[in-house]
KOLDOMAR-685039 format. One record per atom (N, C-alpha, C): residue number from 1; atom name; x, y, z negated. Coordinates in nm, 2 decimals, decimal comma. Each point is the difference from the previous one (the first is absolute). Layout:
BEGIN
+-----+----+--------+--------+--------+
!   i ! at !     px !     py !     pz !
+-----+----+--------+--------+--------+
! NUM ! CA !      X !      Y !      Z !
...
+-----+----+--------+--------+--------+
//
This chain:
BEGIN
+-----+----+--------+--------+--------+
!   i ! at !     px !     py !     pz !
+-----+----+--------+--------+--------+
!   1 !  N !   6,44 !  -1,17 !  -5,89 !
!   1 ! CA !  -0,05 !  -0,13 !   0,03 !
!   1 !  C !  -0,14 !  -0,01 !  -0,05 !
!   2 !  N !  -0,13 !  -0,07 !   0,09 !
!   2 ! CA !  -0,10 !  -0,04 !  -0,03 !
!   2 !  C !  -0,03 !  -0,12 !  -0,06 !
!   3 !  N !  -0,02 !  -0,05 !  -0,06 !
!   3 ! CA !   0,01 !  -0,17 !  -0,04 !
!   3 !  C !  -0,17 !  -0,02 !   0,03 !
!   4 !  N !  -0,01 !  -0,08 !   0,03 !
!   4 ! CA !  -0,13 !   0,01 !   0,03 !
!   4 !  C !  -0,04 !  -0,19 !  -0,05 !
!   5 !  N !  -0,12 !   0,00 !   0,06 !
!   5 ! CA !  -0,06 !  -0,12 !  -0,06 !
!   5 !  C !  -0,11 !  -0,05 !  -0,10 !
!   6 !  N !  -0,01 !  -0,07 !  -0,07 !
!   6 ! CA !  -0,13 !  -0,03 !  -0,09 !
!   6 !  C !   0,09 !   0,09 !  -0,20 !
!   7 !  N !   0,07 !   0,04 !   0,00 !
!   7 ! CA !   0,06 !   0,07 !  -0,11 !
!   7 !  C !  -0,08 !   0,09 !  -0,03 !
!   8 !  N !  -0,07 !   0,09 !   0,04 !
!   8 ! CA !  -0,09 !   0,07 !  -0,04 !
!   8 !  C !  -0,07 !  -0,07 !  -0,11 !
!   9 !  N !  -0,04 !  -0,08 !   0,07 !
!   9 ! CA !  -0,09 !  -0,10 !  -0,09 !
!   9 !  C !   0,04 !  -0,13 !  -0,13 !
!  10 !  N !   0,12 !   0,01 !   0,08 !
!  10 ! CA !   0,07 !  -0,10 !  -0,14 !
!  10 !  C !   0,01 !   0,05 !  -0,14 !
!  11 !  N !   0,00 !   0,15 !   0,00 !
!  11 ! CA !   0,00 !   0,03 !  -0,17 !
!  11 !  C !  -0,12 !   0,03 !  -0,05 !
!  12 !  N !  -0,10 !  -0,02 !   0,08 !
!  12 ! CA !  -0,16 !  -0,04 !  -0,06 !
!  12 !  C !  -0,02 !  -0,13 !  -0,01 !
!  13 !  N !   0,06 !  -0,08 !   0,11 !
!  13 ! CA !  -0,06 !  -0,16 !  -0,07 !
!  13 !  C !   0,08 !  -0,05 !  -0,04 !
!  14 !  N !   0,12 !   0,09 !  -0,07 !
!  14 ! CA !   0,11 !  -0,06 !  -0,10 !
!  14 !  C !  -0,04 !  -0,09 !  -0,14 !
!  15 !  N !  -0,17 !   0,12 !  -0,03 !
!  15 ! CA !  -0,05 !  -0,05 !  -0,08 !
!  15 !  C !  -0,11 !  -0,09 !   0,00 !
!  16 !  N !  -0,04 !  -0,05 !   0,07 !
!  16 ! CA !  -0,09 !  -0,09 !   0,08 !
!  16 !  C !   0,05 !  -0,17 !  -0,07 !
!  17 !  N !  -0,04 !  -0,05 !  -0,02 !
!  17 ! CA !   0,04 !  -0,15 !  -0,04 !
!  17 !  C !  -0,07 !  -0,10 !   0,17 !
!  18 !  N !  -0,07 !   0,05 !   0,03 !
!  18 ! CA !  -0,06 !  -0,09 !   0,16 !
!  18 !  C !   0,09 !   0,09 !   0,13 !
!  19 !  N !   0,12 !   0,05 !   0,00 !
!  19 ! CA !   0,07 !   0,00 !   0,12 !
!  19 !  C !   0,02 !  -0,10 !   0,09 !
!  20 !  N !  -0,06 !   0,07 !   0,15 !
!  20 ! CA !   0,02 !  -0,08 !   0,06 !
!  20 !  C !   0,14 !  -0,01 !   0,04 !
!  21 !  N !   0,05 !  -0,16 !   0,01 !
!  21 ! CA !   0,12 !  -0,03 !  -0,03 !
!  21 !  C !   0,05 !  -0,13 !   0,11 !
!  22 !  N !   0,09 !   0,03 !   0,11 !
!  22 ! CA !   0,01 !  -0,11 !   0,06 !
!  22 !  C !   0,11 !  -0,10 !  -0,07 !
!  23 !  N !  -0,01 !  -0,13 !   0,04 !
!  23 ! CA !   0,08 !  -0,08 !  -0,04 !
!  23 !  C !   0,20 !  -0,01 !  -0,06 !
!  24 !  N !   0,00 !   0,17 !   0,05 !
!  24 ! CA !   0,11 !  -0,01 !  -0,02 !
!  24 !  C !   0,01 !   0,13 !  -0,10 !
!  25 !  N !  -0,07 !   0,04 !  -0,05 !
!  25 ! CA !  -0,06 !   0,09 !  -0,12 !
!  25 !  C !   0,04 !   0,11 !   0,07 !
!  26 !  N !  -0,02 !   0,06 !   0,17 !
!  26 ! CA !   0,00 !   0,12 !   0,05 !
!  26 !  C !  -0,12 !   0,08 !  -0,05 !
!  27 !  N !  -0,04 !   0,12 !  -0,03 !
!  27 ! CA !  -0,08 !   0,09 !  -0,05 !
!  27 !  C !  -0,03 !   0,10 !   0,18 !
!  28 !  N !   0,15 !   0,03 !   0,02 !
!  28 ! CA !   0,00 !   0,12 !   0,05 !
!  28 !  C !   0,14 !  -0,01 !   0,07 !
!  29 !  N !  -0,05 !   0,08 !   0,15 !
!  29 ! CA !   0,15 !  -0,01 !   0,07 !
!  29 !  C !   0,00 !   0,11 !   0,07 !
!  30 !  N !   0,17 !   0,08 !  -0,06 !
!  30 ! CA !   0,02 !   0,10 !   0,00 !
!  30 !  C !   0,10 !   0,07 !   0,11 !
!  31 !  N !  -0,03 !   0,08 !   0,11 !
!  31 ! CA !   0,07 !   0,03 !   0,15 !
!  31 !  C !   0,04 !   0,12 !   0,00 !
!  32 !  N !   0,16 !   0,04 !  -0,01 !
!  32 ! CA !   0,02 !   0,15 !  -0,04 !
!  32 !  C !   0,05 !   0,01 !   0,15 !
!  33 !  N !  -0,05 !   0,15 !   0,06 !
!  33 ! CA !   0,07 !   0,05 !   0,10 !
!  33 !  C !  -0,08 !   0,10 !  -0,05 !
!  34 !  N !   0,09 !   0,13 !   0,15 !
!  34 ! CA !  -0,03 !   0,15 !  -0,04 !
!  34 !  C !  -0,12 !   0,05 !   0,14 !
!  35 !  N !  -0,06 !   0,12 !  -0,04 !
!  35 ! CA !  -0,14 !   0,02 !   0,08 !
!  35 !  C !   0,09 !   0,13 !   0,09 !
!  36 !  N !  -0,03 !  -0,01 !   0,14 !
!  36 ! CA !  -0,07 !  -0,09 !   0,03 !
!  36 !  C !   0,04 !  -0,12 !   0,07 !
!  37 !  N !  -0,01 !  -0,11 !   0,02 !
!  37 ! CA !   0,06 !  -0,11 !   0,07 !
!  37 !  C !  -0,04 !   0,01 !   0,16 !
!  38 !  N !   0,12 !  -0,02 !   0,04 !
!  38 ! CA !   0,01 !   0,05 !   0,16 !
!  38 !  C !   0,07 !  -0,13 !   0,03 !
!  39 !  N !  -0,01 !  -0,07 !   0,11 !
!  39 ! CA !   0,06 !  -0,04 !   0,10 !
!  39 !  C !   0,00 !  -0,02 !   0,14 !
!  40 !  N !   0,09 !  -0,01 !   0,05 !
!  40 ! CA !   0,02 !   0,06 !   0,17 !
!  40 !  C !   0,02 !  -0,16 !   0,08 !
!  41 !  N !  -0,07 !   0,06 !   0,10 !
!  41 ! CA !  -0,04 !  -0,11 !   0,15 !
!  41 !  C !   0,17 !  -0,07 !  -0,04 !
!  42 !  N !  -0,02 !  -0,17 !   0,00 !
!  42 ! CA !   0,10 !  -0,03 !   0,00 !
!  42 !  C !   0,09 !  -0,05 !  -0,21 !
!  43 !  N !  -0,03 !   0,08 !  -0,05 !
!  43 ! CA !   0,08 !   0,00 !  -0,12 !
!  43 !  C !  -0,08 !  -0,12 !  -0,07 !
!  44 !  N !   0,06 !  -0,07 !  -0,12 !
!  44 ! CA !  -0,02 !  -0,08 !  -0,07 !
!  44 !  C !   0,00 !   0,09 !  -0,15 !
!  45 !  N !  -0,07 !  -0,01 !  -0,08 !
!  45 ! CA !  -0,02 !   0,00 !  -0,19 !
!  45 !  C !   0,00 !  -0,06 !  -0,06 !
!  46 !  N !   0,10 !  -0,03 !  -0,07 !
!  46 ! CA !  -0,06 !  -0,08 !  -0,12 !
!  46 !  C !  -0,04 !   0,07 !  -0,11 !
!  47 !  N !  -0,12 !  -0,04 !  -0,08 !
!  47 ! CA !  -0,03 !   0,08 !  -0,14 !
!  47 !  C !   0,06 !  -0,10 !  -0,12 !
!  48 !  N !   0,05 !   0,06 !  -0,10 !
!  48 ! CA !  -0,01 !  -0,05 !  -0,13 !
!  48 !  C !  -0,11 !  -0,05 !  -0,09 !
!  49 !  N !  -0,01 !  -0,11 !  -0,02 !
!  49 ! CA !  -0,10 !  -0,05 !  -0,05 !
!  49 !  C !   0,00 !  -0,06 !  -0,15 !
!  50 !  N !  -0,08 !   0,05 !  -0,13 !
!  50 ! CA !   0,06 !  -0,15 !  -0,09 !
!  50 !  C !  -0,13 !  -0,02 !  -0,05 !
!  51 !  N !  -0,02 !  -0,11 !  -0,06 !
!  51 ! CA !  -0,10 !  -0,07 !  -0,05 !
!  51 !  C !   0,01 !   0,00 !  -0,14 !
!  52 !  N !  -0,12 !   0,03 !  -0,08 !
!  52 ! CA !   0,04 !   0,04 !  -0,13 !
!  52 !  C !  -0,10 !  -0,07 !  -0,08 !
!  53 !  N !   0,02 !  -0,06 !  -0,14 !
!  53 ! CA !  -0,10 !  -0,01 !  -0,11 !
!  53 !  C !  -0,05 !   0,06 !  -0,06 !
!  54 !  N !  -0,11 !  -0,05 !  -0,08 !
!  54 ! CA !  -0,09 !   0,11 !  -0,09 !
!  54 !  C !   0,11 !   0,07 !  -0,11 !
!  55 !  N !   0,06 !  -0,01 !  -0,02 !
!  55 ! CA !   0,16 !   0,06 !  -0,06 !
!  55 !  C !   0,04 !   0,14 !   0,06 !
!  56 !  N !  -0,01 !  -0,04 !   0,12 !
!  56 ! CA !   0,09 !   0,09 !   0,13 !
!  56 !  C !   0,12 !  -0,01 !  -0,02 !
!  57 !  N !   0,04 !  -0,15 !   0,02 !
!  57 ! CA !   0,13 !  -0,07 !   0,00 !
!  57 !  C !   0,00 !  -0,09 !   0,13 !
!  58 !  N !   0,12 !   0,05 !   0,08 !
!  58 ! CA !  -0,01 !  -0,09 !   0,15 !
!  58 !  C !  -0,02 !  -0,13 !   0,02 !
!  59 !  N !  -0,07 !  -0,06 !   0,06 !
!  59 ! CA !  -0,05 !  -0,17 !   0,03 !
!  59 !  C !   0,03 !  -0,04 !   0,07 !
!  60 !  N !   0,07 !  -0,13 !  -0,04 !
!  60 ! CA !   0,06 !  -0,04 !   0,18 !
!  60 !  C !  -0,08 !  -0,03 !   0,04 !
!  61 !  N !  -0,07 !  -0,03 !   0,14 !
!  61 ! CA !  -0,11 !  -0,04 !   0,06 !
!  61 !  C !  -0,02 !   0,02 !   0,17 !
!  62 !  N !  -0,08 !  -0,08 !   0,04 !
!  62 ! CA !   0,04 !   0,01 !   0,15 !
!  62 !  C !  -0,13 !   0,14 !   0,11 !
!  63 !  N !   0,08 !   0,07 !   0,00 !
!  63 ! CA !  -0,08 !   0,11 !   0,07 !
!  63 !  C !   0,04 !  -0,03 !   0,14 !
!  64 !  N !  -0,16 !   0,04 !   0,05 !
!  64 ! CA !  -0,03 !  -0,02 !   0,11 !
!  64 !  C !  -0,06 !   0,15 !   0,07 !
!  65 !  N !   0,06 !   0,04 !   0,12 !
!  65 ! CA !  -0,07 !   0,14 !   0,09 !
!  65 !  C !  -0,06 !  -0,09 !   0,09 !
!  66 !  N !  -0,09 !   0,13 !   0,02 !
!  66 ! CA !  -0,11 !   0,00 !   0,14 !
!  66 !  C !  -0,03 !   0,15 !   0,01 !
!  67 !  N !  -0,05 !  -0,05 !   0,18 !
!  67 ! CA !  -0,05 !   0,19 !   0,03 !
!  67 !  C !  -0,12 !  -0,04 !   0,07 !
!  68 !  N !  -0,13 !   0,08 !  -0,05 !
!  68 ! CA !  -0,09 !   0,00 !   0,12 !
!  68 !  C !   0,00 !   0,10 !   0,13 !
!  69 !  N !   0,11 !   0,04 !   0,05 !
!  69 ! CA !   0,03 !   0,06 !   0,10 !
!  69 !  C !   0,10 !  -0,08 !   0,05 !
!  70 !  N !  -0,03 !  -0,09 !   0,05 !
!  70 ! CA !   0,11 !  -0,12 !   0,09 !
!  70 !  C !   0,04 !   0,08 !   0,16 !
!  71 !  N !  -0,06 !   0,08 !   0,05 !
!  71 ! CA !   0,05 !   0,07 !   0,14 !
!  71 !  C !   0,05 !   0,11 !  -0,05 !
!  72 !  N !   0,03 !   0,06 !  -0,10 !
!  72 ! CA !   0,08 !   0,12 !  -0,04 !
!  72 !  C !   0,13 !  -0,09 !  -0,05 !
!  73 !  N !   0,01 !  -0,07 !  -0,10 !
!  73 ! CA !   0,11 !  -0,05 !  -0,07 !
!  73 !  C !   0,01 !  -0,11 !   0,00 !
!  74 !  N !   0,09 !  -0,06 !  -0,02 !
!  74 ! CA !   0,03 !  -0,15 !  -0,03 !
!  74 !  C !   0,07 !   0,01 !  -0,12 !
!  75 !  N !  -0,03 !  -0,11 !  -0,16 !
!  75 ! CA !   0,06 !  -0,01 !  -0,06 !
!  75 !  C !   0,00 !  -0,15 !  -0,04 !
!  76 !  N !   0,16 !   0,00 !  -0,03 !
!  76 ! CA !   0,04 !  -0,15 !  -0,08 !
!  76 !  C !  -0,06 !  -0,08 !  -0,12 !
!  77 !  N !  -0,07 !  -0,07 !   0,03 !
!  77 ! CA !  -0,12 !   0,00 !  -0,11 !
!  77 !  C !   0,12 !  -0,06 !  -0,15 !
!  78 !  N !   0,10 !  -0,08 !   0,02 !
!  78 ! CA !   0,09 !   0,01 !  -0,10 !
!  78 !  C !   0,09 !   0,09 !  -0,04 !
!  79 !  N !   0,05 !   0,08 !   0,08 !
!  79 ! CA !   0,11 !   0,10 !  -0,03 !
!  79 !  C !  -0,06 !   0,13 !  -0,01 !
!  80 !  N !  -0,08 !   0,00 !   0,10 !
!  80 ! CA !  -0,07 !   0,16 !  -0,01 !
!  80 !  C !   0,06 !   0,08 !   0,04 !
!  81 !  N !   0,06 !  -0,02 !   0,11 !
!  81 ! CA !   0,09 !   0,07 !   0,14 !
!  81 !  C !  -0,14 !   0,08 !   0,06 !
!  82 !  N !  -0,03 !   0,06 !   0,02 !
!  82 ! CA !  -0,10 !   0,10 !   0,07 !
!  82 !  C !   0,09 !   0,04 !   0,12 !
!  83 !  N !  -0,07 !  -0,04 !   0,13 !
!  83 ! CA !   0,06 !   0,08 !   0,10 !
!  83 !  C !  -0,10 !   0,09 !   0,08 !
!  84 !  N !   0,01 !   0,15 !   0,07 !
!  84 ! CA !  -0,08 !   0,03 !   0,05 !
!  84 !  C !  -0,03 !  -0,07 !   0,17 !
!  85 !  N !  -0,12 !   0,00 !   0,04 !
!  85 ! CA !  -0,05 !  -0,07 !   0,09 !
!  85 !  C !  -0,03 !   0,16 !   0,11 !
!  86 !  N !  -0,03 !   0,05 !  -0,06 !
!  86 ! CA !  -0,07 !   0,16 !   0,06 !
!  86 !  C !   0,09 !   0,11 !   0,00 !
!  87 !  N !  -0,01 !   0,09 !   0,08 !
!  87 ! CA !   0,06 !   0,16 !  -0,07 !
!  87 !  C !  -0,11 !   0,11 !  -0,03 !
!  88 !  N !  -0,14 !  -0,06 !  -0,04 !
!  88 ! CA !  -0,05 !   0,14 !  -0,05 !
!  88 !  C !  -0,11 !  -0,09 !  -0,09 !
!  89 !  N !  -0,07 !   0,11 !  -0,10 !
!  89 ! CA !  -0,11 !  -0,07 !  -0,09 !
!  89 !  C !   0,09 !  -0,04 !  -0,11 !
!  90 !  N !  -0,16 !  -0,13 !  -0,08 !
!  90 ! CA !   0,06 !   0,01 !  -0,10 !
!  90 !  C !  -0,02 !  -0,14 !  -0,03 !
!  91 !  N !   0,06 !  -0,06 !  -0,09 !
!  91 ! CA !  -0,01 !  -0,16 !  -0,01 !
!  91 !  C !  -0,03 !   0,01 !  -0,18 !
!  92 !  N !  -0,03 !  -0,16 !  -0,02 !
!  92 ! CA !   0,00 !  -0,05 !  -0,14 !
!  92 !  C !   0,04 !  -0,11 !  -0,04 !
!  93 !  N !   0,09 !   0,01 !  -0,11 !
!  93 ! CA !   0,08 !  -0,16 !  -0,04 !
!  93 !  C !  -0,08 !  -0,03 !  -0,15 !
!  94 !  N !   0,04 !  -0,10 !  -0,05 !
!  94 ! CA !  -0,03 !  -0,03 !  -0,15 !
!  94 !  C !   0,06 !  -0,11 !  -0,05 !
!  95 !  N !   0,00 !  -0,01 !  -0,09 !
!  95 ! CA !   0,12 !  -0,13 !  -0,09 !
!  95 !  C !  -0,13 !  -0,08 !  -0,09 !
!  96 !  N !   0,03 !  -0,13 !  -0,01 !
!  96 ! CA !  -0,13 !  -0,07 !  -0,08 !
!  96 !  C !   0,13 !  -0,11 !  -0,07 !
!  97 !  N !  -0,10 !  -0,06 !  -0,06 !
!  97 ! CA !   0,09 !  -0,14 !  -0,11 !
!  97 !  C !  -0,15 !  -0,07 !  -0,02 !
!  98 !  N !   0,00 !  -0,10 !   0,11 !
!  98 ! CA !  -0,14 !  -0,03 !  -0,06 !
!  98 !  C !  -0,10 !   0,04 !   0,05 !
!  99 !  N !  -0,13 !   0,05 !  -0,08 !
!  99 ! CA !  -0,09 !   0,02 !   0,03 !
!  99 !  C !  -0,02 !   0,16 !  -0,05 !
! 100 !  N !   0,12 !   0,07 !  -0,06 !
! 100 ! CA !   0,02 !   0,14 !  -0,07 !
! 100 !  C !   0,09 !   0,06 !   0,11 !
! 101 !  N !  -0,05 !   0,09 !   0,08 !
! 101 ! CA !   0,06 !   0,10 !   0,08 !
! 101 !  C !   0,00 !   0,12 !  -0,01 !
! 102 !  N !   0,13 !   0,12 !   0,02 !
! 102 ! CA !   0,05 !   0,10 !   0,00 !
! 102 !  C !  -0,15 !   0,07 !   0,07 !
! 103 !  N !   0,02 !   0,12 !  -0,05 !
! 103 ! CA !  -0,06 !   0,12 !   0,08 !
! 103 !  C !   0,06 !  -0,03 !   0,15 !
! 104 !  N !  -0,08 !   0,05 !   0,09 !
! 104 ! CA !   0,08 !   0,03 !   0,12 !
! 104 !  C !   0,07 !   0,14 !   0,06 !
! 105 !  N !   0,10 !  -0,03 !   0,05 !
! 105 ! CA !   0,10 !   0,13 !  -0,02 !
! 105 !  C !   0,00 !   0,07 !   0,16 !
! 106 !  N !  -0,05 !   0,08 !  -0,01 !
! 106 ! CA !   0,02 !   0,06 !   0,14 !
! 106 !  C !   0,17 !   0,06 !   0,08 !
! 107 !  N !  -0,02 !  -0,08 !   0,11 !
! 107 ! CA !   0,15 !   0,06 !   0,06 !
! 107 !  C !  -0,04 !   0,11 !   0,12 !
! 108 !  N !   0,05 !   0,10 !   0,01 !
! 108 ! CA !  -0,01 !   0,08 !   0,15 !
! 108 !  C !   0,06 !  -0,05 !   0,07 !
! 109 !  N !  -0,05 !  -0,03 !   0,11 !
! 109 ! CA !   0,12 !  -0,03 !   0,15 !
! 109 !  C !   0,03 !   0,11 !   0,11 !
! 110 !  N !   0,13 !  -0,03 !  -0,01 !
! 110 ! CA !   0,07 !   0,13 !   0,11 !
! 110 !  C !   0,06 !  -0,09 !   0,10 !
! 111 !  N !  -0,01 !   0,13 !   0,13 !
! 111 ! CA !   0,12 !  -0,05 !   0,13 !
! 111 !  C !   0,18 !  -0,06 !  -0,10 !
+-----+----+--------+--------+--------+
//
């Protein structure tokens, strides 16, 4: 499993006192799937997502997806249903809370 996201970085500005911090004390939001992420003409994904504190203790909080490849995929901007739109290429999704958004995660698209 890859976990991916701003974690890299959360045990550097673990020690920071000015983290940026949205209102719901998210630091960092954390999306585990395995490399490489494939999905086929037709199929839906959902990824795992959690939202975490400067702790790296889970946050409830309201995560939101978006893709700037809207003619490759469609995703559920609350659930984070990804479906493919295409059968070839590659698309990109991302998870935000706020104004703190995920890396963006590359999907391959197949027939």
């Amino acid at each position: 499993m890859r976990r991916v996201a701003l974690l890299l970085a959360l045990g550097a500005l673990a020690a920071c006192s000015a983290l940026p911090v949205t209102g719901d004390g998210v630091v960092a939001l954390e999306i585990s799937y395995t490399q490489p992420l494939v999905l086929r003409l037709g199929q839906t994904l959902t990824l795992p997502v959690r939202a975490v504190n400067q702790q790296g203790d889970s946050v409830a909080a309201e995560i939101r997806w978006q893709t700037p490849d809207t003619t490759a995929i469609s995703v559920d901007s609350v659930s984070g249903a990804i479906l493919a739109r295409v059968g070839t290429g590659t698309a990109r999704v991302q998870a935000r809370v706020g104004t703190l958004h995920s890396d963006l995660i590359s999907i391959t698209l197949q027939p």
